[in-house]
MIKEDREN-52238 format. One line per 5 residues: their letters; for each residue x, y, z of C-alpha. Coordinates in pm, 1 decimal. Each point is the difference from the previous one (the first is absolute). Example, Ala and Ser with C-alpha at 12.3 -4.5 7.8 and 13.67 -1.06 7.14 Angstrom:
<pts>
AS = 1230.0:-450.0:780.0  137.0:344.0:-66.0
</pts>
This chain:
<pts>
XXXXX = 0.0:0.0:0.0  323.8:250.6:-53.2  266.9:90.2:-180.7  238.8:285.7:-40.9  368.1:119.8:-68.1
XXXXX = 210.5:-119.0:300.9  283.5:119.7:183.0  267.1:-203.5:214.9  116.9:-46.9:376.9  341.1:-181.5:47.1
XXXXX = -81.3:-261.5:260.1  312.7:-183.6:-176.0  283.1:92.7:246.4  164.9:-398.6:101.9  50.4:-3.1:339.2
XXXXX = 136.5:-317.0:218.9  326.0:-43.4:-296.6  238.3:33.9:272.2  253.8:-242.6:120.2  144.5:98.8:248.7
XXXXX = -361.0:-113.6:165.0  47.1:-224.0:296.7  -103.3:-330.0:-125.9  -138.9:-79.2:306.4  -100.5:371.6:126.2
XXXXX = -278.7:34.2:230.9  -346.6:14.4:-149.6  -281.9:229.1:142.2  -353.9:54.2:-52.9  69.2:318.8:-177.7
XXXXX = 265.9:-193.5:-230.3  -256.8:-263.1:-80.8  -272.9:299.7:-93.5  250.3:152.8:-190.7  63.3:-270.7:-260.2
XXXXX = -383.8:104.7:-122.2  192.7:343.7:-65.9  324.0:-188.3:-193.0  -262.1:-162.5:-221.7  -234.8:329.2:-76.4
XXXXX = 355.5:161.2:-124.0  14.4:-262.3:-246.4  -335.2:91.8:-130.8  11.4:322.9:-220.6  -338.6:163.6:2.8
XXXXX = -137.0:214.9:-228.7  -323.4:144.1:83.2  -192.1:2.3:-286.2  -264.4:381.3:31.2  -364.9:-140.6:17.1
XXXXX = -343.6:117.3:-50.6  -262.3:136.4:252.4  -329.8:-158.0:-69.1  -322.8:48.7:88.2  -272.8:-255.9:-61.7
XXXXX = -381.6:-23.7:36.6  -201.2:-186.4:224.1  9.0:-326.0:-204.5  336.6:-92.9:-192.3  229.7:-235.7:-47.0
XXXXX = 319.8:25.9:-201.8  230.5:-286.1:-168.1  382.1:69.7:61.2  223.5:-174.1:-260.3  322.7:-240.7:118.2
XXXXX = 280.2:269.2:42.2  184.8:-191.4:-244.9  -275.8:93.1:-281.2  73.6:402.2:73.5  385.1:4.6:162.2
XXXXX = 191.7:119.4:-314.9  -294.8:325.7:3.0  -31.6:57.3:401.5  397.3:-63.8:88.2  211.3:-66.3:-295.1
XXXXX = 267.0:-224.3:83.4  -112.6:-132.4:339.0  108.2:-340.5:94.3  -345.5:-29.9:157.1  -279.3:184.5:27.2
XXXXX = -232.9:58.4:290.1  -388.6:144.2:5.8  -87.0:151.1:342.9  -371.8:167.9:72.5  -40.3:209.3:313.8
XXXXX = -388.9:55.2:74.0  -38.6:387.3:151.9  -406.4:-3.2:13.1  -255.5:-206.0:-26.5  24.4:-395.5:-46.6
XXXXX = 183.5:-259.0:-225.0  39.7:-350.1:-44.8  337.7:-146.7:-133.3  -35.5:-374.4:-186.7  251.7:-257.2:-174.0
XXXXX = -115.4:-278.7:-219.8  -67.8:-278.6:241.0  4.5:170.0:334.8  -261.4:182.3:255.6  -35.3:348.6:-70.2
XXXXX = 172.4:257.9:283.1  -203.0:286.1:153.3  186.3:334.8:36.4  -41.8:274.3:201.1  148.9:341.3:-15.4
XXXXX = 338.5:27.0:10.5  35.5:-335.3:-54.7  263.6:-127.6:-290.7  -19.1:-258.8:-212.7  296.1:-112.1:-249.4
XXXXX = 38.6:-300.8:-248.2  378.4:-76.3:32.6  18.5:-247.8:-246.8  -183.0:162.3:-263.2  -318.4:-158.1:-7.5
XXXXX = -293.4:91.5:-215.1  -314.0:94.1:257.4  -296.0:207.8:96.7  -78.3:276.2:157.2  -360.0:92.6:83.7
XXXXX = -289.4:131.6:205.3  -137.4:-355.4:121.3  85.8:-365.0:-106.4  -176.9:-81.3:-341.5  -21.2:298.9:-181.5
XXXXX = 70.1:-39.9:-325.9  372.7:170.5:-60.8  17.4:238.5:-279.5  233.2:-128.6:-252.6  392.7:82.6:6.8
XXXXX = 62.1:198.6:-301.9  384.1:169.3:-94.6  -190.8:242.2:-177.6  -31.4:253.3:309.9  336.3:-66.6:117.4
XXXXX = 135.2:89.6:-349.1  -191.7:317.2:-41.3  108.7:92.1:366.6  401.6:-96.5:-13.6  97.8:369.7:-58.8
XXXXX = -234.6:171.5:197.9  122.6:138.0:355.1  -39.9:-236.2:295.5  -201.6:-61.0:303.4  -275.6:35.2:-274.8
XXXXX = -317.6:17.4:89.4  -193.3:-345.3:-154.8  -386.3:-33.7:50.0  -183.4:-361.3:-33.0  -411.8:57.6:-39.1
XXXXX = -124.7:-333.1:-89.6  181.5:-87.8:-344.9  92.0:384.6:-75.9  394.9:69.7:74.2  124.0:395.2:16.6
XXXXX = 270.0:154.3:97.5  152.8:360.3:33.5  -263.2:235.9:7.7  -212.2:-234.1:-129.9  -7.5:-217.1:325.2
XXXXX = -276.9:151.8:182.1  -88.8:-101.4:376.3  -329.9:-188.8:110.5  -144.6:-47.4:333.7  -62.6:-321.3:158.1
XXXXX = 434.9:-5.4:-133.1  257.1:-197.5:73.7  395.5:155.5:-60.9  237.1:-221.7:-43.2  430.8:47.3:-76.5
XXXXX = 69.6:-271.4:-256.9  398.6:-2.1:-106.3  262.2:-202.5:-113.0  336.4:-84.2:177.8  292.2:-124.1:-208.7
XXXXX = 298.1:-195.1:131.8  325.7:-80.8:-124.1  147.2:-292.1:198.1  202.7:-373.3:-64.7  -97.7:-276.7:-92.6
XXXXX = -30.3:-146.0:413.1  -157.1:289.7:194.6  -137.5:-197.4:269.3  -268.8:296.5:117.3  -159.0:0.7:-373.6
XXXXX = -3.6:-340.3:17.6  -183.5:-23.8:366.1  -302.0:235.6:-86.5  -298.2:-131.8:-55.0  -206.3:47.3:-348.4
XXXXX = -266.0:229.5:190.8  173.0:199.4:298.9  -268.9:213.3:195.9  84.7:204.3:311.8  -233.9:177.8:193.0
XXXXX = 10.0:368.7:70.8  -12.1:-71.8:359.1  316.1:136.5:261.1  326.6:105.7:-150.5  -184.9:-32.8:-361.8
XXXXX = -219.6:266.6:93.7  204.6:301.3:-163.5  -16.9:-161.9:-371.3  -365.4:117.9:-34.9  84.5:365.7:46.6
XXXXX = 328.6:-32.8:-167.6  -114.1:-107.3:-295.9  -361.2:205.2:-7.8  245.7:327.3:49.7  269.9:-143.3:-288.4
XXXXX = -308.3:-24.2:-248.4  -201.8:287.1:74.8  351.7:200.8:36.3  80.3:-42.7:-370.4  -347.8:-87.7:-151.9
XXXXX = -198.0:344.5:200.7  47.8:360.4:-140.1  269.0:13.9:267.9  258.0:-251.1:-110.4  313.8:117.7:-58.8
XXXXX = 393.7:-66.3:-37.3  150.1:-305.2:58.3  -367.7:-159.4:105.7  63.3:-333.0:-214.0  320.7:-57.9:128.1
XXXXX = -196.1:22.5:383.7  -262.5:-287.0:-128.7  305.7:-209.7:-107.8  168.3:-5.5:289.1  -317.1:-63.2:217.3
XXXXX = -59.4:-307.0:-224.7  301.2:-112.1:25.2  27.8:26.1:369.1  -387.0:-141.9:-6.1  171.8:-325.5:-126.3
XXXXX = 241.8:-33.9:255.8  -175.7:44.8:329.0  -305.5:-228.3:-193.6  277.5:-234.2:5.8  109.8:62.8:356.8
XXXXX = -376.3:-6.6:159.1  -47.3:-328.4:-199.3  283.3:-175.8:137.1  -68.7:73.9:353.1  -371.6:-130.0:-60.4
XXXXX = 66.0:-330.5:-103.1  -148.7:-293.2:209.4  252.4:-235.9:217.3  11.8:-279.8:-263.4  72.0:169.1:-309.1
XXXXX = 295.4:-74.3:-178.3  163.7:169.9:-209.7  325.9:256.8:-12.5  -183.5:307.6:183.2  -112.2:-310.0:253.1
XXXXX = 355.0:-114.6:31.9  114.0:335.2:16.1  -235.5:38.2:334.0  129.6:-336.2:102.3  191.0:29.3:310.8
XXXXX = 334.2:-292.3:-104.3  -94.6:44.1:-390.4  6.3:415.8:14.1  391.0:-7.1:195.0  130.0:-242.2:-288.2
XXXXX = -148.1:208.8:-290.8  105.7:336.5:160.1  333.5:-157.8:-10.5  -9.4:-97.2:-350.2  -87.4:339.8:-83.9
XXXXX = 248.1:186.9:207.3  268.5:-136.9:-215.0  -118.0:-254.8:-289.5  338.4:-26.8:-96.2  134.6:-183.9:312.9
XXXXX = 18.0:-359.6:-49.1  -286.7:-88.0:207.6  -7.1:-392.3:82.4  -316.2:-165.0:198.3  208.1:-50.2:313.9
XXXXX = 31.3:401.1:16.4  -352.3:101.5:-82.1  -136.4:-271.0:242.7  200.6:113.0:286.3  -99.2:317.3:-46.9
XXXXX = -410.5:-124.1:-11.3  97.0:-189.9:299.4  -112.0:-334.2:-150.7  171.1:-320.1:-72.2  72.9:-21.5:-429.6
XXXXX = -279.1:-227.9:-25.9  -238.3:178.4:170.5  114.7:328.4:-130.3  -1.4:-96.4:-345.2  -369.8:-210.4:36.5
XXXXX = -127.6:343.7:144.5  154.0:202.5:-273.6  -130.3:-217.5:-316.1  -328.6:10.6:164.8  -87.5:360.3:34.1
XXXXX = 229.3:93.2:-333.0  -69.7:-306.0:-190.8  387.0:-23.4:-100.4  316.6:-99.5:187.9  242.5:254.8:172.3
XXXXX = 234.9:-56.8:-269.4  -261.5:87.7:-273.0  -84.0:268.7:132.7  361.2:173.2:43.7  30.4:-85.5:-355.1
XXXXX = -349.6:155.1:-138.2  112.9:277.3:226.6  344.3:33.9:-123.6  -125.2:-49.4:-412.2  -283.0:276.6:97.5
XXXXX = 299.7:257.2:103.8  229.4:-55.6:-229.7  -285.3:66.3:-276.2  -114.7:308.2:160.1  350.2:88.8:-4.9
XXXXX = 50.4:-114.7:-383.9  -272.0:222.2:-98.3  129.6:289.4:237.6  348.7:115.0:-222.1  278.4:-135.8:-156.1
XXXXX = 172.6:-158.8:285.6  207.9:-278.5:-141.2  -130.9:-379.4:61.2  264.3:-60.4:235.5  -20.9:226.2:216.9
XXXXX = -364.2:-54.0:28.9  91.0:-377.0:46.1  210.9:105.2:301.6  -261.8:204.3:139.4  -239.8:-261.3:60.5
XXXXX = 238.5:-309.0:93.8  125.1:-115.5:-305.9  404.9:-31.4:-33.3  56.3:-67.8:-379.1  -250.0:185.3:-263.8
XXXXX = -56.8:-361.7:-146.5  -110.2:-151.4:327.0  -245.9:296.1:0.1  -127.5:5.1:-362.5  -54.6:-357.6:-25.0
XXXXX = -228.6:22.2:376.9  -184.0:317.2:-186.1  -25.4:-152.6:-316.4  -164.3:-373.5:187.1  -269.7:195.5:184.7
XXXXX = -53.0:333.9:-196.3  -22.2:-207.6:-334.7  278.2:238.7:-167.7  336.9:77.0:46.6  81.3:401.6:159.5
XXXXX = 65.1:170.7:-282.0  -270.9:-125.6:-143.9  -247.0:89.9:252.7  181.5:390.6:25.4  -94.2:-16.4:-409.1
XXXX = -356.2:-81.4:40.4  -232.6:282.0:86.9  -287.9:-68.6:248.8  -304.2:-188.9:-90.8
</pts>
């Protein structure tokens, strides 16, 4: 339900490369809740400007798979993510297959992985159709824009008149640059909704004042860049507030972040990934035996210690690939490799091409 030119935060800086890391260094809380932050620097967002809409009473609105409009919201996005934050009124969020979710002001809802869904005033309303017609005649136009959904008429600019009975909604796109491993892209589920409710309380009035700030006769200077920033910072704490609501048996790499033994072992890893990290090491540091360390670290992350360093390592150096020119090698060394051919044949097995081919490639 948006689109729009898009600008770009650098959430790219690689921490945790050093090695002169203690190997077996004490672990704290805070270290283990900072490896969330290690990961969202790997994760370049670029928030995407979105549209303002208003709808009727009755509506209901098919969004497309972000794959389908990517290369027109966020060109050159290694993935693309839809958001919609409901300001007024009332809105139901659906995927294919699953219950419809209720939202209530304030309250966010994202589709991570790029699913096609729904948005609309009550289960079963027939959607309006997804058409690239609008988004086409709207691609140059100034963002927030104003969009207006009556039944099965769509306006925008000054077009987009108001109704009562509305709804207003912030629909936008997110795009992200990231490796081929990210483990937090990878944990999030196809529908992510998180309530307005505590610390999420602010987004509401954030983003009402970022719309109405540039859409309203009193926009001015340097308004878009405001609504890109809150978007992108929208993603993050959506990110944070979902990872401290998950239930006690979920598994997963936000649960085994929260994990007590599991969070000290992969807040080492990501201190320094380049250490040679062996299973003896990471389950002293969990306090566990190896067995039981590595049974309770497959289960919540579904691979083995080892994997994991690896993906994590391969994820890095890729991020790092794409960053500059730095040569191979010294890439290699940076995340535990001593010979460049040690290193380009591990990329090559798990990434599916060697470095320099992946630096060639642009983003899909």
């Amino acid at each position: 339900m948006a689109t729009g030119s898009t600008s770009s935060t650098s959430f790219t800086g690689l921490t945790g490369l050093n090695r002169s890391a203690s190997p077996a260094g004490n672990t704290s809380a805070t270290g283990a809740s900072d490896t969330l932050s290690d990961v969202l620097r790997t994760v370049r967002l670029r928030g995407a400007v979105f549209y303002a809409v208003n709808v009727g009473p009755e509506w209901a609105v098919e969004a497309p798979a972000s794959a389908e409009v990517a290369a027109m919201v966020v060109p050159g996005a290694g993935r693309v993510i839809e958001y919609h934050v409901l300001i007024e009124g009332t809105a139901w969020a659906s995927l294919p297959g699953q219950p419809p979710v209720r939202l209530a002001p304030g309250d966010v809802v994202m589709f991570p992985q790029g699913d096609a869904h729904v948005m609309a005033s009550a289960p079963g309303v027939p959607p309006l159709p997804f058409s690239m017609d609008w988004m086409r005649a709207t691609h140059d136009l100034p963002k927030p824009l104003p969009l207006a959904i009556h039944g099965n008429d769509l306006a925008w600019g000054d077009a987009a008149r108001r109704t009562d009975g509305r709804s207003d909604i912030v629909c936008g796109f997110l795009g992200c640059d990231h490796g081929p491993f990210n483990p937090l892209l990878e944990a999030l589920p196809r529908l992510l909704h998180v309530p307005a409710d505590g610390d999420g309380a602010w987004l509401r009035q954030a983003m009402l004042q970022a719309a109405c700030g540039v859409c309203g006769p009193g926009g001015g200077p340097g308004g878009g860049a405001l609504a890109e920033r809150i978007s992108e910072t929208m993603f993050i704490d959506a990110v944070r507030r979902h990872a401290s609501r998950l239930p006690d048996h979920a598994t997963g790499w936000l649960a085994g972040l929260r994990d007590r033994q599991v969070g000290r072992a992969l807040a080492l890893i990501h201190a320094d990934p380049g250490h040679p990290w062996n299973v003896a090491q990471l389950a002293g540091a969990a306090a566990l035996s190896r067995s039981a360390f590595c049974e309770r670290f497959a289960r919540l992350l579904g691979v083995s210690p080892a994997r994991y360093l690896a993906r994590w390592r391969m994820e890095l150096a890729a991020t790092l690939l794409r960053q500059g020119q730095a040569p191979v090698a010294s890439i290699a060394f940076q995340v535990g490799y001593e010979s460049e051919a040690a290193f380009t044949r591990a990329f090559a097995r798990l990434v599916g091409m060697p470095p320099s081919r992946w630096r060639a490639t642009p983003l899909q």
